[in-house]
Each structure stands twice: as C-alpha cells, then as structure tokens.
C-alpha positions as CSV (number, residue, x, y, z in Angstrom):
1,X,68.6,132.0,42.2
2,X,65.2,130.6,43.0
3,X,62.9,132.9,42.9
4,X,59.1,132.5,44.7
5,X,55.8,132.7,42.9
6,X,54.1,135.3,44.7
7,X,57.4,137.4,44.3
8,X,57.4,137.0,40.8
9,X,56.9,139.7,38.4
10,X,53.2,139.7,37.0
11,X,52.7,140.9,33.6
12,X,49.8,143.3,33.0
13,X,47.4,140.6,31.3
14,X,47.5,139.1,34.5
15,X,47.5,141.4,36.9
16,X,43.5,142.4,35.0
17,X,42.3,138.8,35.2
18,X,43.1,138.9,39.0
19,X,41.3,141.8,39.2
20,X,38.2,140.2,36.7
21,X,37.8,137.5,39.2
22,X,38.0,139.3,42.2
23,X,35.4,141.2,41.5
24,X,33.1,139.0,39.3
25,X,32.0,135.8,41.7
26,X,29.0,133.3,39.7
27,X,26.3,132.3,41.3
28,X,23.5,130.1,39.9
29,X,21.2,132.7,40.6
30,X,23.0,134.6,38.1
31,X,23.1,132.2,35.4
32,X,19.6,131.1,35.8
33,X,17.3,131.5,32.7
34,X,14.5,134.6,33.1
35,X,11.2,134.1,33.8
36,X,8.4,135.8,31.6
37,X,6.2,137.8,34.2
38,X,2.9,136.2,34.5
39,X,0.0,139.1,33.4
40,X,-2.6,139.6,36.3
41,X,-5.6,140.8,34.0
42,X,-8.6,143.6,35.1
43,X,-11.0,145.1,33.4
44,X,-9.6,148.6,33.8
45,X,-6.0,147.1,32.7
46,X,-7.8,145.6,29.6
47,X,-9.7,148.8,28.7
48,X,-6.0,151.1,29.2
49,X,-3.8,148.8,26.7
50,X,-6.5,147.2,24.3
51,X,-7.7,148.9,21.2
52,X,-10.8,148.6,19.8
53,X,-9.2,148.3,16.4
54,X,-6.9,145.3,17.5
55,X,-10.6,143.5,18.4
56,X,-12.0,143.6,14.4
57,X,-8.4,142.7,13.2
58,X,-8.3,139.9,15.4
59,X,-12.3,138.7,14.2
60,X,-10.8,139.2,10.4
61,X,-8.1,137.4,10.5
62,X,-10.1,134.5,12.3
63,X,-12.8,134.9,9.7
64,X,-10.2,134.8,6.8
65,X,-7.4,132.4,8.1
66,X,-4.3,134.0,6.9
67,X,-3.0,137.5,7.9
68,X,-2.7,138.2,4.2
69,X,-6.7,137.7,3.7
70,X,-7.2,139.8,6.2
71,X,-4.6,142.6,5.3
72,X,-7.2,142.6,1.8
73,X,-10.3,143.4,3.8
74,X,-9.4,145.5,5.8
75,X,-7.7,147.2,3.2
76,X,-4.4,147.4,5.3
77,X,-0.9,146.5,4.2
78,X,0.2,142.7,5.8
79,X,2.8,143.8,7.8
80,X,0.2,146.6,9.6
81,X,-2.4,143.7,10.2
82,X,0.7,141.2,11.8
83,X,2.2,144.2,14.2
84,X,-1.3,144.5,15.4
85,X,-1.5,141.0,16.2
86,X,2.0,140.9,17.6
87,X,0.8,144.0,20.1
88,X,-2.3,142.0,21.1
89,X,-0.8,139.3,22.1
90,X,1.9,141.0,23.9
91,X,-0.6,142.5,25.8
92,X,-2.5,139.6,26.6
93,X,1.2,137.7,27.5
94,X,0.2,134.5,25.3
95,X,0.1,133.5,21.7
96,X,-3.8,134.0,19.7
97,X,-3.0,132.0,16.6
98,X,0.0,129.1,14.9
99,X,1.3,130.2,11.8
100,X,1.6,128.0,9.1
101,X,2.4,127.7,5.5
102,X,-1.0,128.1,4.9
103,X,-2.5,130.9,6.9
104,X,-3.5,130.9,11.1
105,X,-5.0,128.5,13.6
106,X,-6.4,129.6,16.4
107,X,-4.7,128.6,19.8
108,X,-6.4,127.3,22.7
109,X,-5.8,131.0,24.4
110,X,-7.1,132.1,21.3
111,X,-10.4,130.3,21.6
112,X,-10.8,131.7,24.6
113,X,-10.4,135.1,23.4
114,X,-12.1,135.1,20.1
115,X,-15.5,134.3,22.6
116,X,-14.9,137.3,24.0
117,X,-13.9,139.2,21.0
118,X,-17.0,138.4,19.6
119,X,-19.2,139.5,21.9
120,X,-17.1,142.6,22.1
121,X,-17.8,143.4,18.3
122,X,-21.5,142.3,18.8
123,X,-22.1,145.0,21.3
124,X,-20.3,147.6,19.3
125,X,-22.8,146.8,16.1
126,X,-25.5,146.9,18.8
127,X,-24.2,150.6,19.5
128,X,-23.7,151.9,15.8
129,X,-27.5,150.8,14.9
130,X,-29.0,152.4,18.4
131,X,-26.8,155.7,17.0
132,X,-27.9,155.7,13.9
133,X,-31.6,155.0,15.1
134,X,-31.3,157.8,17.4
135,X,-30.1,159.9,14.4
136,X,-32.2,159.2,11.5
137,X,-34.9,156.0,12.6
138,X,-34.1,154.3,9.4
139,X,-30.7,153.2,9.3
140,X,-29.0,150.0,10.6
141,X,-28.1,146.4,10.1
142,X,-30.3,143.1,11.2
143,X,-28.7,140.1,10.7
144,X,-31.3,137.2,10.8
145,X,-30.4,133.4,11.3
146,X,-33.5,131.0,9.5
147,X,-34.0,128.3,8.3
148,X,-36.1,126.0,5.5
149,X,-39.8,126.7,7.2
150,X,-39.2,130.6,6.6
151,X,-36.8,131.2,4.3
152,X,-39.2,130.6,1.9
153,X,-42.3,132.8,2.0
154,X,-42.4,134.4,5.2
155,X,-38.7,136.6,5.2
156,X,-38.7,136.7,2.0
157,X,-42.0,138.8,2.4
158,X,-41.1,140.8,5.4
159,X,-37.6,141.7,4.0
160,X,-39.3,143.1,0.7
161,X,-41.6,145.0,3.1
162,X,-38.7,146.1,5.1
163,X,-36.9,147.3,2.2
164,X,-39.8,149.8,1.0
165,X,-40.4,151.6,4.3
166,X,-36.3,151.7,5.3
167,X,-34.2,151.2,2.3
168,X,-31.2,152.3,4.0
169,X,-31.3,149.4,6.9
170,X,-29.1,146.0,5.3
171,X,-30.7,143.1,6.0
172,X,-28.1,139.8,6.6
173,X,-29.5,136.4,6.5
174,X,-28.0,133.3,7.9
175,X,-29.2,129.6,7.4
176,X,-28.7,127.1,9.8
177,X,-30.3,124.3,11.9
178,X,-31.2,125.7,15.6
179,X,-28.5,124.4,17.3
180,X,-26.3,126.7,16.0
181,X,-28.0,130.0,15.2
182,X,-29.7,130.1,18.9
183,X,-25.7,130.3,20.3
184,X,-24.8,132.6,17.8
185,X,-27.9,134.5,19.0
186,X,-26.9,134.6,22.3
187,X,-23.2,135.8,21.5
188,X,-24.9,138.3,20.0
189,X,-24.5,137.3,16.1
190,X,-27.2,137.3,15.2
191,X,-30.0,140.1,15.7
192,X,-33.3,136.9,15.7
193,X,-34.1,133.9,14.5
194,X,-36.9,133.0,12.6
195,X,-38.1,129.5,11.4
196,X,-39.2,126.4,13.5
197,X,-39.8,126.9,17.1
198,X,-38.5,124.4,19.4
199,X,-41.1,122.6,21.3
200,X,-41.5,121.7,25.1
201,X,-39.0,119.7,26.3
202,X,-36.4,119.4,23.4
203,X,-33.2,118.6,24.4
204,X,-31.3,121.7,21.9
205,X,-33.0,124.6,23.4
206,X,-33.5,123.3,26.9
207,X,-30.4,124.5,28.1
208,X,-30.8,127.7,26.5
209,X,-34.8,128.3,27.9
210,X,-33.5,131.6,30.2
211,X,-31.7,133.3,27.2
212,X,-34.5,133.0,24.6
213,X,-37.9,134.3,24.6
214,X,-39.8,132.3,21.8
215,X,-42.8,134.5,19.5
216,X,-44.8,132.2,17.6
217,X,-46.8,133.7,14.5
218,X,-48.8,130.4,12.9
219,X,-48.9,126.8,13.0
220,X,-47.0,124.8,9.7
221,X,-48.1,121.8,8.1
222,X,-45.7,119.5,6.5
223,X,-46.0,117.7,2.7
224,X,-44.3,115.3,0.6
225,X,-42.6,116.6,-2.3
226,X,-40.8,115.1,-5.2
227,X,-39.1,116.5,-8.0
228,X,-41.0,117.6,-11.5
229,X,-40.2,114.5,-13.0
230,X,-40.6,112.0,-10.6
231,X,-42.2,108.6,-11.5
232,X,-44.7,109.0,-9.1
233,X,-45.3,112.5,-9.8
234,X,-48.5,112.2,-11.8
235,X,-50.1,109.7,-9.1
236,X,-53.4,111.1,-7.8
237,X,-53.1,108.5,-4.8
238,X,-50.4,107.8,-2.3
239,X,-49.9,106.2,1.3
240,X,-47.0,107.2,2.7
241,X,-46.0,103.3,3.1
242,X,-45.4,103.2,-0.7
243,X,-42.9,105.4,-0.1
244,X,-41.0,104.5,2.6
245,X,-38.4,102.5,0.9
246,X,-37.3,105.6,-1.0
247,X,-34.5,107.9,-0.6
248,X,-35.7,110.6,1.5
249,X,-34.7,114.2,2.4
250,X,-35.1,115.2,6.5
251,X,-34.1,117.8,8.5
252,X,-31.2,117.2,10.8
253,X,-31.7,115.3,14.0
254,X,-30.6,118.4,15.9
255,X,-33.0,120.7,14.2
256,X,-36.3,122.0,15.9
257,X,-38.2,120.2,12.7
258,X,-37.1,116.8,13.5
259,X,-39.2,115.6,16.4
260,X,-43.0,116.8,13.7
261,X,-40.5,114.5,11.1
262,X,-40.5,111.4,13.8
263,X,-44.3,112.0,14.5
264,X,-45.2,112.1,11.2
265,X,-43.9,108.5,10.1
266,X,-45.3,107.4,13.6
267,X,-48.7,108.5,12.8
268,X,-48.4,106.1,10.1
269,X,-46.8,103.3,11.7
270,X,-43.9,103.9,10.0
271,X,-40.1,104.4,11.8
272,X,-38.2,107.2,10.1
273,X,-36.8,106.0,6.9
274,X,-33.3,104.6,7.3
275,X,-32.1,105.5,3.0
276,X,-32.0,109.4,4.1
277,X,-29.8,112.4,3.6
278,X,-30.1,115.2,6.7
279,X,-30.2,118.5,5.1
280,X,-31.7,122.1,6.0
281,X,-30.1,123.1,3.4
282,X,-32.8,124.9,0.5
283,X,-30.7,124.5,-2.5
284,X,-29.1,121.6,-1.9
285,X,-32.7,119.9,-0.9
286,X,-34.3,121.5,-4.7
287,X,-30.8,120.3,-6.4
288,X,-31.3,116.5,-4.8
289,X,-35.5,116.1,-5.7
290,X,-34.5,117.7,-9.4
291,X,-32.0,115.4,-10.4
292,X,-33.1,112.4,-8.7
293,X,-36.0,110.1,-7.5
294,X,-35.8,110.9,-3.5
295,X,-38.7,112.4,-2.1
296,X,-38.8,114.9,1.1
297,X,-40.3,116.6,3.2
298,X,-40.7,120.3,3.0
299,X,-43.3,122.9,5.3
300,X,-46.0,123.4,3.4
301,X,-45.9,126.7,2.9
302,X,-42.5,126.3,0.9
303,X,-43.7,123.3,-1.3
304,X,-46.7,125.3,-2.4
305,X,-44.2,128.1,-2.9
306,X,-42.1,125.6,-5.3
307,X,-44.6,124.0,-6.6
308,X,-46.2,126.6,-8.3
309,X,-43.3,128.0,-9.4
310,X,-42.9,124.6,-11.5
311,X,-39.2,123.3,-9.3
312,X,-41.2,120.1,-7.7
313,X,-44.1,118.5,-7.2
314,X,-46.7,117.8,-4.2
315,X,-47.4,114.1,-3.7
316,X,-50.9,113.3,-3.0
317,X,-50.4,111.5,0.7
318,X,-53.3,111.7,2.4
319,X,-53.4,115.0,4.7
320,X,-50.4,116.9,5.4
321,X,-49.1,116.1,8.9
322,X,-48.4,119.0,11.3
323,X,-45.1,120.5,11.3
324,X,-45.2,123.1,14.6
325,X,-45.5,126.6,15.3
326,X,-43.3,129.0,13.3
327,X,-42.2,132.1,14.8
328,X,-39.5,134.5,15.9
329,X,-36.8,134.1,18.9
330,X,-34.8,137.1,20.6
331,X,-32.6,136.9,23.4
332,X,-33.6,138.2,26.8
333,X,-30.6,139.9,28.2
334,X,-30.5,142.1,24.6
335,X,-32.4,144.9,23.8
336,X,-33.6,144.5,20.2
337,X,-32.1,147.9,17.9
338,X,-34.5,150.0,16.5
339,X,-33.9,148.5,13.2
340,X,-34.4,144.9,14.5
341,X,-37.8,146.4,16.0
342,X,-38.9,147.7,12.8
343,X,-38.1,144.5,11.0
344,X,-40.6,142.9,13.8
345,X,-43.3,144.6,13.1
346,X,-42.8,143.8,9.2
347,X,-42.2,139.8,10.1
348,X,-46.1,140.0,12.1
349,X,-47.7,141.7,9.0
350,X,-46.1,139.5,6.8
351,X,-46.9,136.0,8.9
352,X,-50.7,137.9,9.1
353,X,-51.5,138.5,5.6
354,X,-50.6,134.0,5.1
C-alpha cells in the first residue's frame, strides 16, 4: 500500500531539523562581517581613559625602537611595557607602531601622536621644575640646544657658573644646526637655544618669527683655521685666494652661520668653495683639520679657544670677517622655569666678562 509523504512517519532527527529551520531564517544582514566602531575623540574623553604613564612609555619606546629597549629603561618587564601599548592603542582605536624582527616603527597615526605626546611630556617637565622651584629655588633641569659659535667658550662658562650657585639643577645640552633645535624649541624640547642668531630675512627662522624672541649678547668674528701640522701653518701671510682650492670645512647651508660663510668669500671675490664638507659638528670639524690638510672656518672665539690649547692653528688671512650676533632664543608662548631663568642670568655674565 502506497503510502503519502506528508503521512509518513518522521523520525526524531528530522522532526528537530524542521524545527531548526523554522525558526532560524539567514539574512545577509546576519552574515555580514562587523564593523569596528569609529572613536569620536574629546578632550574630556582623552583625559578619562589616558594615563599619563602610557604617554612616557609610548616617548621610550619611540626613543629606543624596540619594546625590549624600552622595557630596560624603564626598568619594567617586556610584556608590562607591550600591554601598555596594546591599552593605548585600543584607546585611541588605531595602531601607534609595526612590529618587526627588529624592534617598532612608528605608524602614520603614530606620527601624529608622538607630536602630541611630546608636547605632553614637555609640559609635564615644565611642571616638575616650576614645583621644585617653588619648593627649594635650586632644583630643576635645562636642556639647552647650541651649536659650534657657543659651545665653545660661552656655555661652557655659564654652565660652570651655573653649577657653583645651583649644583642640584642638570644641565642637558644638545648640538644641532638651527633648523632643528628652533622646532624642538617650540615643541617644547628644548628649554633655549644658544649659538648663532638668525638674521633678517632668513628663510629657516622666518616661518618661525612669532614663536621665537631672539636675545643677542655680542657680535662674532670668523677665522681660518687649520690643523697643527698643516703646510701652511707656519705662514705669516695668507690671502684667502691661496686657499680657495682647498678642502674646506662650512657650516651647513641651513644653519644661521651660513649666509656670514657666503659674505665672507664674497668680500673677497671669491664664490664659496665647491671641495667642502658641511658640518656643525665640533669634533668631527677638530678630527678632520688634525688628520688632514682642509682648512675651515671656525668663530673666533672657539679658534682662539683651540688654538691655544695647541688642537689647530689660526691662519694669518688678513682680518677676520664678521660672523653675526650670538645670543640666546626662547619661545614666546612658554614661560621660561625658574631654573632656565637662573641659567639666563649666568649665560649674560658669562657673554659680559668676553
């Protein structure tokens, strides 16, 4: 006897899969992938989730390039310094850094963040010294960016100064052409500069002219200096056309220094030598004239400072050239700390007694 489908006994496995699909319908709503929720930032939201601890592990391991490096100055364990990490980003909804075999990179969110960070950490040093100041007026930290022109004589002078009327105040100093200590200045990396003030119209501090209030303390001449043992050492004569065809030591193109280095060739009649190597670097400039025959120019100020101390030799050009005024620079929208204040007054006496 024939017997109908829908009259035919249904076993229990399938009497539960009717069930299953009668109550489970798909829809490609359902099936669609989830979206991660886009984070609407506010500077009340930022201050409630971020921790001002996250911000200097964050600037160390930027500084050191690997979480482990990082983990050893802050004197943290590795995986303490990457959960940190992990909890910053997940708070700012995007990756900071690309891990690699060998250590972090820095995202292009990260960028963005480690501006910020900076400043962040800037103003927090700014607070420590104004606390301690208030507290016992001789405690603190300056960090200082210079260059050749005062690296010399005139710091070295004001931070010996410094260091017998407030011992307890470290004194950090940073070398660099002007183009990039006067941004680190005005992230607030840097507590002054002192060295070679920018003149009128040049093109590396014009676009920084409203965040930078310029001091200067004396004019700088420039000389000629080669090293001890130089073959032209023991001339008592010199034009500067002699010399020309040399290898020659100049300050970078982008350095305040530059333009007095153009004017002085031109005074001569002379382009700017084309045999050079660009460096503002003091010890690689005193390594270069000792061990070779290049000459270079150096503030005079310095070159008397090496020259007697027997490292080079002052060629006899005829009359040093002028090199520009040499002086402090702060930035306008900072208050200096007490510290930094104190320092001031040392950097004036010191530039006096010249």
């Amino acid at each position: 006897m024939a017997t109908s489908l829908a009259g035919a006994r249904q076993t229990p496995h399938a009497r539960f899969g009717q069930r299953v699909r009668r109550k489970v319908k798909c829809t490609p709503a359902m099936i669609s992938l989830p979206q991660p929720a886009s984070k609407h930032h506010s500077g009340a939201s930022l201050a409630r989730r971020l921790r001002l601890q996250q911000l200097l592990v964050f600037t160390r391991v930027v500084q050191a390039g690997s979480i482990l490096a990082a983990s050893r100055e802050l004197a943290m364990t590795q995986p303490a310094v990457s959960k940190s990490v992990h909890e910053l980003e997940a708070q700012l909804g995007d990756a900071l850094f690309v891990r690699g075999k060998r250590g972090v990179a820095l995202t292009e969110f990260g960028r963005l963040f480690e501006r910020h960070a900076k400043t962040l950490m800037a103003d927090l040093r700014y607070l420590a010294e104004d606390l301690n100041a208030s507290q016992s007026g001789s405690a603190g930290h300056i960090v200082v960016g210079t260059l050749i022109t005062a690296s010399a004589t005139l710091l070295p002078e004001a931070i010996r100064q410094m260091r017998q009327s407030a011992p307890n105040v470290v004194v950090t100093v940073r070398v660099g052409p002007n183009s990039t200590l006067f941004p680190a200045l005005a992230r607030g990396e840097l507590d002054l500069v002192v060295g070679v003030l920018p003149e009128e119209g040049d093109a590396n501090a014009a676009a920084h002219d409203q965040q930078f209030v310029h001091t200067p303390l004396y004019r700088e001449a420039v000389q000629v200096v080669v090293g001890r043992n130089h073959p032209l050492a023991r001339r008592r004569r010199l034009a500067l056309s002699e010399l020309h065809d040399f290898d020659w030591i100049v300050p970078t193109p982008e350095s305040a220094a530059y333009p007095s280095v153009r004017a002085f060739f031109a005074r001569a009649g002379l382009t700017v030598p084309t045999r050079v190597v660009e460096s503002v670097s003091i010890l690689t400039n005193l390594g270069l004239l000792a061990g070779t025959s290049m000459v270079a120019l150096m503030p005079q100020s310095a070159a008397e400072h090496f020259a007697r101390a027997g490292w080079l030799t002052i060629l006899p050009v005829h009359g040093p050239g002028p090199f520009g005024a040499v002086g402090y620079t702060l930035c306008t929208h900072r208050e200096p700390t007490a510290a930094t204040r104190r320092f001031l007054v040392t950097l004036r006496e010191a530039a006096a007694r010249r």
